[in-house]
mmCIF entry with sequence, helices, sheets and N, C-alpha, C, O atoms, coordinates in Angstrom:
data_MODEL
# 
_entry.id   MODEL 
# 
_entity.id                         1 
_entity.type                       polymer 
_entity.pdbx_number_of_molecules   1 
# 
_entity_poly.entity_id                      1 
_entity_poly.type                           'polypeptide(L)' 
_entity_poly.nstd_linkage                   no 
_entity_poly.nstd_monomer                   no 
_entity_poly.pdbx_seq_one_letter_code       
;(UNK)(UNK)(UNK)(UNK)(UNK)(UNK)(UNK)(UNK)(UNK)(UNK)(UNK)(UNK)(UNK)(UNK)(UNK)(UNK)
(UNK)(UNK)(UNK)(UNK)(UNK)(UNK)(UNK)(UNK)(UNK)(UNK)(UNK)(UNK)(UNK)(UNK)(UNK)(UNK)
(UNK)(UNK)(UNK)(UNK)(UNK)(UNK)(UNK)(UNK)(UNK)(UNK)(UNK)(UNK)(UNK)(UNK)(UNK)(UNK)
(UNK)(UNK)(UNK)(UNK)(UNK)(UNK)
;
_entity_poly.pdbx_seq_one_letter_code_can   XXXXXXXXXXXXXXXXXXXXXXXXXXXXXXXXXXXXXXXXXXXXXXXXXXXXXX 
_entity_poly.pdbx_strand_id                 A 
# 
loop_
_entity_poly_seq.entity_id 
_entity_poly_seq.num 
_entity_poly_seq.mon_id 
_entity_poly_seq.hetero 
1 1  UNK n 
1 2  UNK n 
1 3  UNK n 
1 4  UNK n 
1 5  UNK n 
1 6  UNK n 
1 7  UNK n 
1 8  UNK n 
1 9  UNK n 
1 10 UNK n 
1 11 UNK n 
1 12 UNK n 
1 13 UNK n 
1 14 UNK n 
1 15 UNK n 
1 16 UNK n 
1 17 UNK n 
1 18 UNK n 
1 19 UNK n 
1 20 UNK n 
1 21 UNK n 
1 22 UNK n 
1 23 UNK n 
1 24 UNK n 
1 25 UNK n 
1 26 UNK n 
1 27 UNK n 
1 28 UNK n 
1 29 UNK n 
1 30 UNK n 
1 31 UNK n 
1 32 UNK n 
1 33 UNK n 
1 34 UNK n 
1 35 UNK n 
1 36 UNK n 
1 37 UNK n 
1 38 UNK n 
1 39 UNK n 
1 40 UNK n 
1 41 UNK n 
1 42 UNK n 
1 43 UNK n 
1 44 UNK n 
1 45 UNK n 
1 46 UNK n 
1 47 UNK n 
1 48 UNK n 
1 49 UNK n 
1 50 UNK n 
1 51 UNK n 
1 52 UNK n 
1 53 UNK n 
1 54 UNK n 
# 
_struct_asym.id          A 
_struct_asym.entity_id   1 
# 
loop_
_struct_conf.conf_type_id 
_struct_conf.id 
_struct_conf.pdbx_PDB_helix_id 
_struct_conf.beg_label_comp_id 
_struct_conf.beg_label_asym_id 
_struct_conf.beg_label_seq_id 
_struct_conf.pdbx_beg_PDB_ins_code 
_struct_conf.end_label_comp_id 
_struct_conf.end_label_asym_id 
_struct_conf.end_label_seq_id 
_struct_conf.pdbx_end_PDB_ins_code 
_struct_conf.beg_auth_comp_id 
_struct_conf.beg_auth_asym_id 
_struct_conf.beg_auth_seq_id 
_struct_conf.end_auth_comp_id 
_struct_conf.end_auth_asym_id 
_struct_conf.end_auth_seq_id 
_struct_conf.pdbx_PDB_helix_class 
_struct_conf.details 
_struct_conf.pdbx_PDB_helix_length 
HELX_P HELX_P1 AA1 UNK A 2  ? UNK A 20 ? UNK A 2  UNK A 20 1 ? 19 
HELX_P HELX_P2 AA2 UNK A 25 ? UNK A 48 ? UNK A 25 UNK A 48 1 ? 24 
HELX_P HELX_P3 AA3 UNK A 50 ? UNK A 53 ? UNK A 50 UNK A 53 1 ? 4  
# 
_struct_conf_type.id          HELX_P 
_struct_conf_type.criteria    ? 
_struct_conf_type.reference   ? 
# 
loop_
_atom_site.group_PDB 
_atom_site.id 
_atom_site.type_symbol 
_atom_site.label_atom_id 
_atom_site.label_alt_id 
_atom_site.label_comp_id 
_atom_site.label_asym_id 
_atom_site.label_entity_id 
_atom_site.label_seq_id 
_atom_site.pdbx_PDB_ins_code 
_atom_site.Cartn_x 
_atom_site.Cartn_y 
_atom_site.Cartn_z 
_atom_site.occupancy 
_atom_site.B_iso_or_equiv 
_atom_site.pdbx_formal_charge 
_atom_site.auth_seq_id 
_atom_site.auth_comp_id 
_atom_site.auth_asym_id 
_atom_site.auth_atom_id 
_atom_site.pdbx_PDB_model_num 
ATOM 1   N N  . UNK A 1 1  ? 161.479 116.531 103.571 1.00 0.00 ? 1  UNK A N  1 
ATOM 2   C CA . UNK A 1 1  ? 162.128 117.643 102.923 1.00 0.00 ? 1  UNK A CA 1 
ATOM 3   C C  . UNK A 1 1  ? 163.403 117.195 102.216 1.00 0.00 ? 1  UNK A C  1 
ATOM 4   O O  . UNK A 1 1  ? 163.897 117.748 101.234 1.00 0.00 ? 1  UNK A O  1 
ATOM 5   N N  . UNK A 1 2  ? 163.844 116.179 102.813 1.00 0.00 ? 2  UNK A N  1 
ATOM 6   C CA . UNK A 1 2  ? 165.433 115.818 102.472 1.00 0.00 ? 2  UNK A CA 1 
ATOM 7   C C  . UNK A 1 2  ? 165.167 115.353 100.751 1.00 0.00 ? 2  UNK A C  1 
ATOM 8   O O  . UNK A 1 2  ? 165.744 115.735 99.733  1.00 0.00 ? 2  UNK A O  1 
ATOM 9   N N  . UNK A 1 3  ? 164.098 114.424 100.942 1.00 0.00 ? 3  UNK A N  1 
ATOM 10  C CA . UNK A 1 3  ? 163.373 114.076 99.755  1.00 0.00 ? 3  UNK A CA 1 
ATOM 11  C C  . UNK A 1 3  ? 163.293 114.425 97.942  1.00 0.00 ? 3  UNK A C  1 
ATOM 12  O O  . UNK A 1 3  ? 163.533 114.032 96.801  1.00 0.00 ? 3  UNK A O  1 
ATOM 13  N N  . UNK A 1 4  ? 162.690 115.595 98.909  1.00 0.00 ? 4  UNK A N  1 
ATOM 14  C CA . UNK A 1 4  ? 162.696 116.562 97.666  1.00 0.00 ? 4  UNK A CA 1 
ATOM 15  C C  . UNK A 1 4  ? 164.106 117.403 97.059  1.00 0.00 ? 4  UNK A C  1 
ATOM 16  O O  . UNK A 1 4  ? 164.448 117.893 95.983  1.00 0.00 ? 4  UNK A O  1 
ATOM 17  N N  . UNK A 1 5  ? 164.823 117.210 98.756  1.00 0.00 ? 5  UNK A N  1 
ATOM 18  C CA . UNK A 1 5  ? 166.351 117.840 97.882  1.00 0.00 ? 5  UNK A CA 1 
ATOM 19  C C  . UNK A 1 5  ? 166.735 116.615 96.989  1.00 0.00 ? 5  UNK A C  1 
ATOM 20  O O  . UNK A 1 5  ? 167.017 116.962 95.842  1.00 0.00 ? 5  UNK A O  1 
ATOM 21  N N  . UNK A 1 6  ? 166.819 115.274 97.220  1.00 0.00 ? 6  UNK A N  1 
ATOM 22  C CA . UNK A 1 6  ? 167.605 114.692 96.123  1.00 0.00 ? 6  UNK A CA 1 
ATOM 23  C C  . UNK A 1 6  ? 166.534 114.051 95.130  1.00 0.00 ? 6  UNK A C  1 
ATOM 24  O O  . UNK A 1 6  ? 166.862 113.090 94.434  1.00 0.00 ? 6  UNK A O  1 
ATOM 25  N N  . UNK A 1 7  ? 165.677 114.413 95.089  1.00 0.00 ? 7  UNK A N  1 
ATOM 26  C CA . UNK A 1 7  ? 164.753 114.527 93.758  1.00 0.00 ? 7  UNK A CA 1 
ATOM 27  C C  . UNK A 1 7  ? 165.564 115.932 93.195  1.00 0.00 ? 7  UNK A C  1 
ATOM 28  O O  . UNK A 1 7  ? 166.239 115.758 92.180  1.00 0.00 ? 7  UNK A O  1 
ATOM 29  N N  . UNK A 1 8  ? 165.549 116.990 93.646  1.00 0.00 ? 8  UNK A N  1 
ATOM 30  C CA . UNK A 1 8  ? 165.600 117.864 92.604  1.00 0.00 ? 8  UNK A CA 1 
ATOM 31  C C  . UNK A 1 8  ? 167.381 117.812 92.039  1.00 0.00 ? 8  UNK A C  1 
ATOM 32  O O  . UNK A 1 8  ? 167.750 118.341 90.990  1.00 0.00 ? 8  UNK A O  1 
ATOM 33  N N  . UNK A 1 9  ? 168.105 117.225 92.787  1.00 0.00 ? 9  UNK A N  1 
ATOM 34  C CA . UNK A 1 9  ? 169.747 116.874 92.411  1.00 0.00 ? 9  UNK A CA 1 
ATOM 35  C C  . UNK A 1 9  ? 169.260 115.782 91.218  1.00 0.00 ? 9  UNK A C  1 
ATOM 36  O O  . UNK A 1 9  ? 169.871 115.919 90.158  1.00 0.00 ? 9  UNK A O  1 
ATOM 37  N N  . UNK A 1 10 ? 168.456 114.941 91.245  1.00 0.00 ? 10 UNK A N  1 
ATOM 38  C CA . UNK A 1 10 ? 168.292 113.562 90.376  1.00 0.00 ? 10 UNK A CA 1 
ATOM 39  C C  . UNK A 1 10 ? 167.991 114.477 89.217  1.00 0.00 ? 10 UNK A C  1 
ATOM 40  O O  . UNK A 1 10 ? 168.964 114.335 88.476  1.00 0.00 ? 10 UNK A O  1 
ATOM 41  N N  . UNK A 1 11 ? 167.394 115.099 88.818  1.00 0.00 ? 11 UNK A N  1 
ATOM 42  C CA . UNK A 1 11 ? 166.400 115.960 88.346  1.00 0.00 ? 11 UNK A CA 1 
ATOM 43  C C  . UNK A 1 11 ? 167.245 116.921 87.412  1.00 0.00 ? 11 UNK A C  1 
ATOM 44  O O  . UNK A 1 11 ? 167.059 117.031 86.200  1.00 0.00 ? 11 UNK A O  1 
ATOM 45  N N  . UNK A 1 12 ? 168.235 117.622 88.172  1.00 0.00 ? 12 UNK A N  1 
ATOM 46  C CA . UNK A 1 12 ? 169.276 118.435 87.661  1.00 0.00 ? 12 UNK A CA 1 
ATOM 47  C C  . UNK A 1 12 ? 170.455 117.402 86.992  1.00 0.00 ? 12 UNK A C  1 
ATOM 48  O O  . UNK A 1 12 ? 171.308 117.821 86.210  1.00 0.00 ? 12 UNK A O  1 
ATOM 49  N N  . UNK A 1 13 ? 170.387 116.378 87.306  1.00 0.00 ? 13 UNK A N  1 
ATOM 50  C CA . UNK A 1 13 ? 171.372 115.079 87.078  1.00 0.00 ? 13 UNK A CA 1 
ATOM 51  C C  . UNK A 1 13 ? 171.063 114.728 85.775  1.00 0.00 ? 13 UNK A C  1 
ATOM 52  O O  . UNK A 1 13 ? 171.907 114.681 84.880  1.00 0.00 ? 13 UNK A O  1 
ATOM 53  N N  . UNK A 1 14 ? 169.856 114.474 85.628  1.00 0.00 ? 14 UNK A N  1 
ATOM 54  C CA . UNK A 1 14 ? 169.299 114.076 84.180  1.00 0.00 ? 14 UNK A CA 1 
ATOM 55  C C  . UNK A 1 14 ? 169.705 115.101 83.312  1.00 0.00 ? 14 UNK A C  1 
ATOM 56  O O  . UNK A 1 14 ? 170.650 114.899 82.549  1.00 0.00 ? 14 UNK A O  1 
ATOM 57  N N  . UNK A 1 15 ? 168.997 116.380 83.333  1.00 0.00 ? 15 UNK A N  1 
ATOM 58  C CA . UNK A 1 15 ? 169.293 117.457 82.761  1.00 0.00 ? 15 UNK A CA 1 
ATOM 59  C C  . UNK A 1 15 ? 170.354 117.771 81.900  1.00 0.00 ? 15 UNK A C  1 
ATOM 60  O O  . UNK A 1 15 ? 170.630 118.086 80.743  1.00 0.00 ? 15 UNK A O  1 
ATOM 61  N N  . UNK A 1 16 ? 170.865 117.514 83.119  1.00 0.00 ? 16 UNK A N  1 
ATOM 62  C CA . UNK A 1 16 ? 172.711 117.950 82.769  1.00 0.00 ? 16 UNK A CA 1 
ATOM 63  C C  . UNK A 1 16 ? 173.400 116.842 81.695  1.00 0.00 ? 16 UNK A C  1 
ATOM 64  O O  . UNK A 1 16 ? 174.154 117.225 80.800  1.00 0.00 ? 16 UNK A O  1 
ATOM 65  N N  . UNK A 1 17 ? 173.034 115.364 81.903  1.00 0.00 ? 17 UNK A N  1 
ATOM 66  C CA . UNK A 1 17 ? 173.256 114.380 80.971  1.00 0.00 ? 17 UNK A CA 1 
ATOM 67  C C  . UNK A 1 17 ? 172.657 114.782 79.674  1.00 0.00 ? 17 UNK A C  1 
ATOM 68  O O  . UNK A 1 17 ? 173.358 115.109 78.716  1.00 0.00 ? 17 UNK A O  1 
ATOM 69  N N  . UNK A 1 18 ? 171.135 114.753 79.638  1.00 0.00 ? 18 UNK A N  1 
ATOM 70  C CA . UNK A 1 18 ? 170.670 114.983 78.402  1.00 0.00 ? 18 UNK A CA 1 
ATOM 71  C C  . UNK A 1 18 ? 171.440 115.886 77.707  1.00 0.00 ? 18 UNK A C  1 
ATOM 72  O O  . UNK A 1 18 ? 172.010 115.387 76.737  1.00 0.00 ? 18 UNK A O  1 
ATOM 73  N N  . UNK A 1 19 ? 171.682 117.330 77.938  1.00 0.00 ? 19 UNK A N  1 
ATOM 74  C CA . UNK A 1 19 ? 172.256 118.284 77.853  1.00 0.00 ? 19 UNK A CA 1 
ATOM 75  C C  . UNK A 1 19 ? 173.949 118.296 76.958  1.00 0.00 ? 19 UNK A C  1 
ATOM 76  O O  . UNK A 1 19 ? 174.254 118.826 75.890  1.00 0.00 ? 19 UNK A O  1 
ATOM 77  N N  . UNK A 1 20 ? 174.661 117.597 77.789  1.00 0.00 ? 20 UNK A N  1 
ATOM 78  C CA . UNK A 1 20 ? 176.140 116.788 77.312  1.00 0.00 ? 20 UNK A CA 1 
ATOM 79  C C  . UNK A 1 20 ? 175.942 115.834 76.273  1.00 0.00 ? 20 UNK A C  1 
ATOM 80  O O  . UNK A 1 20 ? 176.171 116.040 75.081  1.00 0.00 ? 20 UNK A O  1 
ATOM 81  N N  . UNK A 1 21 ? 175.598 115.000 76.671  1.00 0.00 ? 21 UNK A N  1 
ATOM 82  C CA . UNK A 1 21 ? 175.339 113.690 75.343  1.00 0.00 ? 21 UNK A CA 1 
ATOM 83  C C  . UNK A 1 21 ? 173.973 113.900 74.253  1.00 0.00 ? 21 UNK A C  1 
ATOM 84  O O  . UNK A 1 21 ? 173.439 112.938 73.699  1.00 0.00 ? 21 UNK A O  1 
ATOM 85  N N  . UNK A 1 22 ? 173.525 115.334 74.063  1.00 0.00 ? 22 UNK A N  1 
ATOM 86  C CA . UNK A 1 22 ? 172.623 115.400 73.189  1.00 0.00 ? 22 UNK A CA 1 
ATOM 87  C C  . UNK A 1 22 ? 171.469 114.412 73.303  1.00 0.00 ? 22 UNK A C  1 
ATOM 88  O O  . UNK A 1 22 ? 170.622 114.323 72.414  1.00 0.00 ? 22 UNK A O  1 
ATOM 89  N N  . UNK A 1 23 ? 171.452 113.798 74.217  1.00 0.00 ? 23 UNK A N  1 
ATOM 90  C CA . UNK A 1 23 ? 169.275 112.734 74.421  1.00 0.00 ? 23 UNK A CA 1 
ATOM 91  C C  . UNK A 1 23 ? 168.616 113.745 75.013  1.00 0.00 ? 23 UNK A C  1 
ATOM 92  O O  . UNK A 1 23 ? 168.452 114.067 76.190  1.00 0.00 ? 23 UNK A O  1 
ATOM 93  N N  . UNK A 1 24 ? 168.261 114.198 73.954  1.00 0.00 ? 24 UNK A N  1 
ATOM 94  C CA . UNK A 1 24 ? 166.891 114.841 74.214  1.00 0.00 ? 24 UNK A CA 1 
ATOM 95  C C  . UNK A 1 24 ? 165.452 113.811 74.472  1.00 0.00 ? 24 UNK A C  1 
ATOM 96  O O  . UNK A 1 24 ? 164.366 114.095 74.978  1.00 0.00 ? 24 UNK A O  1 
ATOM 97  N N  . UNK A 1 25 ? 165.842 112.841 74.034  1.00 0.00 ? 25 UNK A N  1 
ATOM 98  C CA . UNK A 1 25 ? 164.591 112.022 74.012  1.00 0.00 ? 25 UNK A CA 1 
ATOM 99  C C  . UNK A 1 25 ? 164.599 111.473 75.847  1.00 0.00 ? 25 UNK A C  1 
ATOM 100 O O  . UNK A 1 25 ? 163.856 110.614 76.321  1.00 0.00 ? 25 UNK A O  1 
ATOM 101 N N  . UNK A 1 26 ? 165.373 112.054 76.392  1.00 0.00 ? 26 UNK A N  1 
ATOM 102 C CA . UNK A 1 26 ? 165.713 111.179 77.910  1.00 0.00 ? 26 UNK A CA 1 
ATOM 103 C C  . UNK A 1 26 ? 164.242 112.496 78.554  1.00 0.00 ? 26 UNK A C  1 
ATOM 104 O O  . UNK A 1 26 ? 163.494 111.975 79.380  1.00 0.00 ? 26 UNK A O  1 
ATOM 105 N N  . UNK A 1 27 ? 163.950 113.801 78.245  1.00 0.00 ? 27 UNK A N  1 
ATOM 106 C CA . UNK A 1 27 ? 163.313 114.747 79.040  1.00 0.00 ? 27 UNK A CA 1 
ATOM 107 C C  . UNK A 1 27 ? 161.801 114.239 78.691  1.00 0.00 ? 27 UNK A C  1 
ATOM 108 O O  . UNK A 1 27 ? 161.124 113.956 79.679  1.00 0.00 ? 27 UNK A O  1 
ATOM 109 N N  . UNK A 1 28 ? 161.451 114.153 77.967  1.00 0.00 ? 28 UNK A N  1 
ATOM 110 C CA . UNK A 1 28 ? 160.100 113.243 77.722  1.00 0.00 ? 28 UNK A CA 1 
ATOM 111 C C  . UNK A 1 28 ? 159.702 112.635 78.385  1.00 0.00 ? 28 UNK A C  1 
ATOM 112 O O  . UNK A 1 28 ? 158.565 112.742 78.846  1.00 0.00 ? 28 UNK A O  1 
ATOM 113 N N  . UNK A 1 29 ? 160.867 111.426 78.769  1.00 0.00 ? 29 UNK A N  1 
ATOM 114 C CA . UNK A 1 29 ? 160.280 110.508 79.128  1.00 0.00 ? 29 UNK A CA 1 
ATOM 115 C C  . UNK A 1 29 ? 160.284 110.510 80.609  1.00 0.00 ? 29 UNK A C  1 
ATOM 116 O O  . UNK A 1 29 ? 159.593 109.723 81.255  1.00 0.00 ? 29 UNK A O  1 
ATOM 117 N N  . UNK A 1 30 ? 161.223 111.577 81.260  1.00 0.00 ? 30 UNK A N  1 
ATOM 118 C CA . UNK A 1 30 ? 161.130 111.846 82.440  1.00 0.00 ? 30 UNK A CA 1 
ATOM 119 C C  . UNK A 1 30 ? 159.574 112.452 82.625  1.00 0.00 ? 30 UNK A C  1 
ATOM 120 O O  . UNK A 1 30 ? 158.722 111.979 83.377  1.00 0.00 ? 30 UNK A O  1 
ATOM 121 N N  . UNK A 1 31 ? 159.442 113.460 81.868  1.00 0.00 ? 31 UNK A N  1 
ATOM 122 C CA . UNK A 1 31 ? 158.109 114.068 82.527  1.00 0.00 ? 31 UNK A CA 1 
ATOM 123 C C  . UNK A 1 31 ? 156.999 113.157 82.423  1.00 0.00 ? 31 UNK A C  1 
ATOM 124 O O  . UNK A 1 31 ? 156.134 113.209 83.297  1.00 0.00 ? 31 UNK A O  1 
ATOM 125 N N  . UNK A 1 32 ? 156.887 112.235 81.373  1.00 0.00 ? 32 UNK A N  1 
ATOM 126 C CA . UNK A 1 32 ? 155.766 111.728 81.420  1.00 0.00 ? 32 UNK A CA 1 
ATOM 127 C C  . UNK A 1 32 ? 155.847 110.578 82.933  1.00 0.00 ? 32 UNK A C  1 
ATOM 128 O O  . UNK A 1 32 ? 154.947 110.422 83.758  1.00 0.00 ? 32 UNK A O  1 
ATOM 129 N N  . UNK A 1 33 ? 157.272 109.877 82.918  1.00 0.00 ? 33 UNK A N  1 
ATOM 130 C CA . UNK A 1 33 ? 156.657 109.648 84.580  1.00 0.00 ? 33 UNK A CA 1 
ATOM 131 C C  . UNK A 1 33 ? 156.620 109.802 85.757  1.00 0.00 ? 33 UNK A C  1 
ATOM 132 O O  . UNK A 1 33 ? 156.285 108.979 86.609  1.00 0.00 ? 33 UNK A O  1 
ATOM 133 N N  . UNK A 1 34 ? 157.065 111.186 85.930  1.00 0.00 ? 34 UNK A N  1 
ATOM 134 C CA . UNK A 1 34 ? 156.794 111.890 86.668  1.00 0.00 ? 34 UNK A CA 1 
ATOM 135 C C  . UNK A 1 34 ? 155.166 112.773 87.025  1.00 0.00 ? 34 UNK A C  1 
ATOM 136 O O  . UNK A 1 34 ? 154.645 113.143 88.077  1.00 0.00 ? 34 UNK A O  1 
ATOM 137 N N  . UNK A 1 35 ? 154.777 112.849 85.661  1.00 0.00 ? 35 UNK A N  1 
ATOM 138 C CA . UNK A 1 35 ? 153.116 112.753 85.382  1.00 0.00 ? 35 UNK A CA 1 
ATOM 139 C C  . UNK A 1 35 ? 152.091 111.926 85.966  1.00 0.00 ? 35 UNK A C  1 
ATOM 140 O O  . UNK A 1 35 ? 151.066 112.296 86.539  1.00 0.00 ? 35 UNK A O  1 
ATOM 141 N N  . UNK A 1 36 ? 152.724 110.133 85.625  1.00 0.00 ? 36 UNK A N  1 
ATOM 142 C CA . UNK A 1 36 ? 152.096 109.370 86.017  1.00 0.00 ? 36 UNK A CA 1 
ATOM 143 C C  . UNK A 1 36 ? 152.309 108.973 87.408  1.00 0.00 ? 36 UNK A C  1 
ATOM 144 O O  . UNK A 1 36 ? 151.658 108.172 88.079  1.00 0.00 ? 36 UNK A O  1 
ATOM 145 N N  . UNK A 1 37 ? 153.340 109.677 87.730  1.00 0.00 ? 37 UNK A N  1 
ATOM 146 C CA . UNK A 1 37 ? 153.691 109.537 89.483  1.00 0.00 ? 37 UNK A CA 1 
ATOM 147 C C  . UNK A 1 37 ? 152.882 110.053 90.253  1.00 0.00 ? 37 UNK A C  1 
ATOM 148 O O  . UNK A 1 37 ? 152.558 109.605 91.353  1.00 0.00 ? 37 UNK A O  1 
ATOM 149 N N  . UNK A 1 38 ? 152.394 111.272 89.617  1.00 0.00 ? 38 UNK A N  1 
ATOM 150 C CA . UNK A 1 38 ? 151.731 112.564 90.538  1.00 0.00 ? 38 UNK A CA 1 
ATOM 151 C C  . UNK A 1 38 ? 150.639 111.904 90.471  1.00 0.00 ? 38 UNK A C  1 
ATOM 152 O O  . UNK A 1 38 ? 150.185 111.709 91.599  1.00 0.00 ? 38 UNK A O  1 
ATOM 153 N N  . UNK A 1 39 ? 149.677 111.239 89.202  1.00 0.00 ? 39 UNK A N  1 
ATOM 154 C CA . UNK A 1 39 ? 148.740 110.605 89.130  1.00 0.00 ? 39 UNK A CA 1 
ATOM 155 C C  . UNK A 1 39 ? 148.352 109.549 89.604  1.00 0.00 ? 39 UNK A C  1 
ATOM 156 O O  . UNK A 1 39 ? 147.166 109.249 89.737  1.00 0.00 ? 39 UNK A O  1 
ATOM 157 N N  . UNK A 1 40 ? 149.657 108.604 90.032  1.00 0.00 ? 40 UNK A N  1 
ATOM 158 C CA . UNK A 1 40 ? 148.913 107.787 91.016  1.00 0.00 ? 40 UNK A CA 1 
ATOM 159 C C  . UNK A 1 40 ? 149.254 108.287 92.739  1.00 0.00 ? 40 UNK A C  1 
ATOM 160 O O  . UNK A 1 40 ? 148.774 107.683 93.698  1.00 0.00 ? 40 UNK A O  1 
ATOM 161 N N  . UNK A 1 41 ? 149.898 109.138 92.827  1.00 0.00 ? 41 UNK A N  1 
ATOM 162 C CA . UNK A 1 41 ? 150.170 109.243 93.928  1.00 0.00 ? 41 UNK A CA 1 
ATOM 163 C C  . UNK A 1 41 ? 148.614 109.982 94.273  1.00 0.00 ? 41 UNK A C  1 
ATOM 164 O O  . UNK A 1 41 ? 148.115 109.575 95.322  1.00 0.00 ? 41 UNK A O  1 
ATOM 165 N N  . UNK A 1 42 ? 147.732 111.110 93.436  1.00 0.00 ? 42 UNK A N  1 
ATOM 166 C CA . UNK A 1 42 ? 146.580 111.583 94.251  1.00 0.00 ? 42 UNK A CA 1 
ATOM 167 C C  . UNK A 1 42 ? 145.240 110.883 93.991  1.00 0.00 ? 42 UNK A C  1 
ATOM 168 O O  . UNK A 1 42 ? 144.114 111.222 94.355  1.00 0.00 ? 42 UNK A O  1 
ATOM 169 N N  . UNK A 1 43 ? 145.688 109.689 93.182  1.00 0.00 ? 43 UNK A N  1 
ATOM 170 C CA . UNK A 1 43 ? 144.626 109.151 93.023  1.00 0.00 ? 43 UNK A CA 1 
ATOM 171 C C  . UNK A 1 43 ? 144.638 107.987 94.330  1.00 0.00 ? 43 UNK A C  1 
ATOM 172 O O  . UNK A 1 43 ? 143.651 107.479 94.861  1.00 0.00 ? 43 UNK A O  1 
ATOM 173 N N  . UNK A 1 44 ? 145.676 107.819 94.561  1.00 0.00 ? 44 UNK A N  1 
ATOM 174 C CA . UNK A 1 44 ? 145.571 107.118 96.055  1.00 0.00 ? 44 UNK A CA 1 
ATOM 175 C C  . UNK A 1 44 ? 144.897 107.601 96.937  1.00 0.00 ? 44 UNK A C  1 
ATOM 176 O O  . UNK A 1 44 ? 143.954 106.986 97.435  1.00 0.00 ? 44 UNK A O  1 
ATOM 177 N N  . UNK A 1 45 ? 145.346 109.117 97.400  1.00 0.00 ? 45 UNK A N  1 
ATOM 178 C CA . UNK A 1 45 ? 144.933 109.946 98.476  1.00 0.00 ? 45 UNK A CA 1 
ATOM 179 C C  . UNK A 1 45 ? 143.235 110.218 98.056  1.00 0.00 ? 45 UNK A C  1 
ATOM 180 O O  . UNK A 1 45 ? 142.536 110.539 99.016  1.00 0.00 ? 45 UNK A O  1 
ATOM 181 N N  . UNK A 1 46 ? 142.695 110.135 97.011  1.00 0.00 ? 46 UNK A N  1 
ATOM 182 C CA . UNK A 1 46 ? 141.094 110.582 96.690  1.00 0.00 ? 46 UNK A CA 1 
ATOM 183 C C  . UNK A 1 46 ? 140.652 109.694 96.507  1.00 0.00 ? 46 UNK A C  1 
ATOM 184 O O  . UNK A 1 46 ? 139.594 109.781 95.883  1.00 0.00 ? 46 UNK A O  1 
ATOM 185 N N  . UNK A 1 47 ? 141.146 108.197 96.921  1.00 0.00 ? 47 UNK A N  1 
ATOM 186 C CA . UNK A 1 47 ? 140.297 106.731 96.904  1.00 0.00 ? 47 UNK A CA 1 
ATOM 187 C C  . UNK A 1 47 ? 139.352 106.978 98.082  1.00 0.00 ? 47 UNK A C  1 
ATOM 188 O O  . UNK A 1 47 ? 138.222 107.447 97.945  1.00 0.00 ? 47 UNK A O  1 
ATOM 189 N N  . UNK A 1 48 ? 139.908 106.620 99.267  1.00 0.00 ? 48 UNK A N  1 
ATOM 190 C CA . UNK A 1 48 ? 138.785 106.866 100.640 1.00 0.00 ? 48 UNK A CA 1 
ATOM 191 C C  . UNK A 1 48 ? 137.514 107.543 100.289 1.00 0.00 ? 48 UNK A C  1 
ATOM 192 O O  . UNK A 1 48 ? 136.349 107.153 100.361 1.00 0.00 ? 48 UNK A O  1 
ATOM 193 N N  . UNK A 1 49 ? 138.257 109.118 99.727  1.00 0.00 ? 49 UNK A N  1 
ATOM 194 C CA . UNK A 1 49 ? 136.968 110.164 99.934  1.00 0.00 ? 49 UNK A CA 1 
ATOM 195 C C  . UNK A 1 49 ? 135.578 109.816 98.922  1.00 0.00 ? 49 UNK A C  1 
ATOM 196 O O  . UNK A 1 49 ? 134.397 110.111 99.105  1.00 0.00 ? 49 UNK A O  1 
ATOM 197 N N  . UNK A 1 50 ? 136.265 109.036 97.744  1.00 0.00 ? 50 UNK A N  1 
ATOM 198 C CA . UNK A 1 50 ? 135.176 108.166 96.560  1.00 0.00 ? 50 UNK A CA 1 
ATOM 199 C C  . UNK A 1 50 ? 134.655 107.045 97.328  1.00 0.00 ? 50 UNK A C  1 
ATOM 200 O O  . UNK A 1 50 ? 133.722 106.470 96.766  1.00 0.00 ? 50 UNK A O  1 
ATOM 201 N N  . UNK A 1 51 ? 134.967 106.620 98.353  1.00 0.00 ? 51 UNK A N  1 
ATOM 202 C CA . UNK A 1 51 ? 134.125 105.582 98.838  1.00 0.00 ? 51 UNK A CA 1 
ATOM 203 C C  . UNK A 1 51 ? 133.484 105.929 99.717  1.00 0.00 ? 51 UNK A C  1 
ATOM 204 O O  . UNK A 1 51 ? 132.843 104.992 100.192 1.00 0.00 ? 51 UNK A O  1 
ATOM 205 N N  . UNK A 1 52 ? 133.292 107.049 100.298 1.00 0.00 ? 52 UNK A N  1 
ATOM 206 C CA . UNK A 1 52 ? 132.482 107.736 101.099 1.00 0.00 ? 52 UNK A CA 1 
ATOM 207 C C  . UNK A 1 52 ? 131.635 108.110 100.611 1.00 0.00 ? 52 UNK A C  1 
ATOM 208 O O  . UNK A 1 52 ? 130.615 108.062 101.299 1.00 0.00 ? 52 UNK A O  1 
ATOM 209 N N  . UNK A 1 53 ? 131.479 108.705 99.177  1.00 0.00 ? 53 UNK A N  1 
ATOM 210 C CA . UNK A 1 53 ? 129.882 109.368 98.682  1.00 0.00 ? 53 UNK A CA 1 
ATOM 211 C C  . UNK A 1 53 ? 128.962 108.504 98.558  1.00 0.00 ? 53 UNK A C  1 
ATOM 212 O O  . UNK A 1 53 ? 127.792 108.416 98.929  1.00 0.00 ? 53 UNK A O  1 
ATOM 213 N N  . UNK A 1 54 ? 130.237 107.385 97.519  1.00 0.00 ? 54 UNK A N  1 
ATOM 214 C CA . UNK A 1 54 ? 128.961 106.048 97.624  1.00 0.00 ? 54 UNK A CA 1 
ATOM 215 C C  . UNK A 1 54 ? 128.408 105.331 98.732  1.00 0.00 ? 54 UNK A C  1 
ATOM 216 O O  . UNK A 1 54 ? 127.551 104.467 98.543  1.00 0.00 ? 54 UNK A O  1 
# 
C-alpha cells in the first residue's frame, strides 16, 4: 500500500514539473511507460497459465 502512496506523490511530482517548466512532452512519455509497465507486469502473471493449456 505504502507503494502506491509514493507512486502516486512521484506521479503528482512529475505533473507539477511538467506543469511549471512548460514539458509537456515529459506526460507522454510517462504514460507510455507506465503502459509498458502494466504490460509486462501481467504478462508475467499469465505466463504459467499459457503453459498449462499447452
Amino acid at each position: 500500500m505504502r507503494f502506491l502512496a509514493h507512486l502516486g506523490r512521484l506521479l503528482a511530482e512529475l505533473a507539477s514539473f511538467a506543469w511549471h517548466n512548460k514539458a509537456w512532452w515529459i506526460i507522454p512519455v510517462v504514460l507510455v511507460l507506465l503502459v509498458l509497465a502494466a504490460l509486462i507486469a501481467t504478462g508475467q502473471v499469465a505466463a504459467p497459465f499459457i503453459y498449462t493449456i499447452f
